[in-house]
ZAMARGU-4260 file (C-alpha; in steps of 0.2 Angstrom, whole numbers, plus 5000, padded with zeros to 4 digits):
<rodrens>
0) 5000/5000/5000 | 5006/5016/4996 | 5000/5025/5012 | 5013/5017/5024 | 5029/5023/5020
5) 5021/5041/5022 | 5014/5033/5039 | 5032/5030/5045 | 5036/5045/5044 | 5023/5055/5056
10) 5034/5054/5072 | 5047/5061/5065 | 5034/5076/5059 | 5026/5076/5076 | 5042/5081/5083
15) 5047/5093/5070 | 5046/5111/5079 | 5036/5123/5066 | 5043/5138/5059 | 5037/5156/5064
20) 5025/5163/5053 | 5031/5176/5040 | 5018/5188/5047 | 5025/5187/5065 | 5047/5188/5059
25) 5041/5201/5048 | 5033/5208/5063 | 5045/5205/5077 | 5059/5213/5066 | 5048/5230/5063
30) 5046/5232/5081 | 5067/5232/5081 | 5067/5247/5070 | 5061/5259/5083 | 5073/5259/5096
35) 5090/5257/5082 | 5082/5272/5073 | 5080/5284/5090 | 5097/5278/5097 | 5106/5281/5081
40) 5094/5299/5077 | 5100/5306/5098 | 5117/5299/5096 | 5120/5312/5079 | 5108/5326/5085
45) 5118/5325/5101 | 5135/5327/5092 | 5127/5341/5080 | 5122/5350/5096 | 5140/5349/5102
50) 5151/5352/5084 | 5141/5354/5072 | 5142/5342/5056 | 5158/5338/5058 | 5157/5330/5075
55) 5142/5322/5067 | 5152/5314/5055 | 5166/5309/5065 | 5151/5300/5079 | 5141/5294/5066
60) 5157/5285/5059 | 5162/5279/5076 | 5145/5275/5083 | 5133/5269/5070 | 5141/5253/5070
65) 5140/5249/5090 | 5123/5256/5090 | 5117/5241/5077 | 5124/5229/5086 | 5117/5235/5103
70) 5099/5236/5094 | 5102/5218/5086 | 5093/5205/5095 | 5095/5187/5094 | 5092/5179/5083
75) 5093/5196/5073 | 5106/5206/5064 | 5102/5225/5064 | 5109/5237/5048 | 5107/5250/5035
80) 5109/5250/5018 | 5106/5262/5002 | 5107/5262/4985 | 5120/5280/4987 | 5132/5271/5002
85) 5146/5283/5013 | 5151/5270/5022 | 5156/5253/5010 | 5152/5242/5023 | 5134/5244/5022
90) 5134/5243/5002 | 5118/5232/4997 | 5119/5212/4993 | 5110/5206/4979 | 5093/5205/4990
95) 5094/5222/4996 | 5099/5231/4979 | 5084/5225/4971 | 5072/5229/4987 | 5080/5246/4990
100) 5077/5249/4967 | 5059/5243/4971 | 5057/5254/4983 | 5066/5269/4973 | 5054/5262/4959
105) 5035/5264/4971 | 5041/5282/4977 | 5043/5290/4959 | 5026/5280/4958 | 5022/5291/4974
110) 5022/5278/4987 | 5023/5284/5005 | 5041/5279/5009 | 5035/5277/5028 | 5022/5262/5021
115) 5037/5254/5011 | 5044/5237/5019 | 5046/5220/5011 | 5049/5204/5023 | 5057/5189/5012
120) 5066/5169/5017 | 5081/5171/5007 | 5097/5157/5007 | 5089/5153/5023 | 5088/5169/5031
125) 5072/5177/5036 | 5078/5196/5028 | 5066/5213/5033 | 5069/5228/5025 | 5061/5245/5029
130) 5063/5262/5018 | 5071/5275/5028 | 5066/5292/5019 | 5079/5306/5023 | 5074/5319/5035
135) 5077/5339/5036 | 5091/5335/5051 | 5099/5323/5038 | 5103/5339/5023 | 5119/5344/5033
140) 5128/5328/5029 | 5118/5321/5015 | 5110/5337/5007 | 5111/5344/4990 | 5124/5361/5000
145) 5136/5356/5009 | 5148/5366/5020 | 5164/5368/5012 | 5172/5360/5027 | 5158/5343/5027
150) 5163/5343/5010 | 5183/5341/5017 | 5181/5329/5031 | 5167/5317/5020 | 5182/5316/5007
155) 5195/5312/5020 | 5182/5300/5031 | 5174/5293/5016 | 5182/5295/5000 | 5170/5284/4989
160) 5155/5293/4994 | 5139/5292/4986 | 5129/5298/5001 | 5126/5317/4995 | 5114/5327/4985
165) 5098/5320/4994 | 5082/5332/4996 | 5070/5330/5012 | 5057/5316/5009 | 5069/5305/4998
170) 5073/5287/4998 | 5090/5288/5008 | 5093/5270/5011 | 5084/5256/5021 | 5083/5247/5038
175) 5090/5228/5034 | 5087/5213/5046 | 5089/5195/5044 | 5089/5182/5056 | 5093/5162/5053
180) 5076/5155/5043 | 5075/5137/5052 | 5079/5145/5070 | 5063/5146/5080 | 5064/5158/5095
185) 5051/5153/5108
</rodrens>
């Protein structure tokens, strides 16, 4: 009979633990986004306050880093990306590229960027990414006219930068998580 070798397979499936629902990764990674963004906005606002966009570079260089690992939770991986990268590091994967163009793509569609997220399993990784749109605070490092002596320090910190020339309400980049697909936090 045809039924018993999928019969001898049931207590292996009754033991098997399911994995979380797409809805409620896609949901637990959103809710990471929050705190990373406030942490990371307080940190350069602070710097700004104290030396102007200078020492916002110089903290922002320093401290973006640690502040994504402080706001990764495990299982998760916290980041940003963009299409226009200062920092090399965060240049987009494959995945990313073509979420962060899709995303460029539904703005010049006028798409709120706020609304724009996309939660995908890919190479078994559970990946999250949300639009980050670039805010007035943001145009004295990443505007369109820059101080001369941003413009000096962003060519000494960052030489291949591509992070410049944006306009309020633009897509700047994305918020990137990913966790391990098969892992099943409880």
């Amino acid at each position: 009979m045809r039924i018993t070798p999928w019969l001898a397979l049931l207590p292996l499936l009754a033991h098997a633990e399911p994995p979380l629902d797409d809805m409620l990764q896609a949901h637990e990674a959103a809710a990471l986004i929050p705190p990373f963004r406030q942490q990371l906005l307080d940190t350069v606002q602070t710097a700004m306050r104290q030396g102007g966009p200078q020492e916002a570079i110089r903290t922002c260089q320093l401290q973006a880093p640690r502040i994504a690992a402080e706001n990764g939770r495990m299982p998760w991986t916290v980041g940003r990306t963009a299409l226009r990268v200062r920092n090399p590091a965060n240049a987009p994967d494959a995945w990313e590229r073509e979420v962060l163009e899709d995303f460029a793509h539904r703005a010049r569609q006028g798409e709120t960027l706020a609304r724009m997220s996309r939660a995908q399993t890919v190479d078994g990784e559970f990946r999250y990414m949300q639009a980050i749109a670039t805010a007035e605070p943001c145009l004295a490092c990443h505007g369109k006219a820059l101080a001369p002596e941003v413009v000096a320090l962003l060519d000494s910190a960052y030489p291949h930068d591509q992070a410049r020339g944006f306009a309020a309400g633009e897509l700047r980049g994305a918020f990137s998580l990913r966790r391990p697909a098969a892992e099943v936090v409880r």
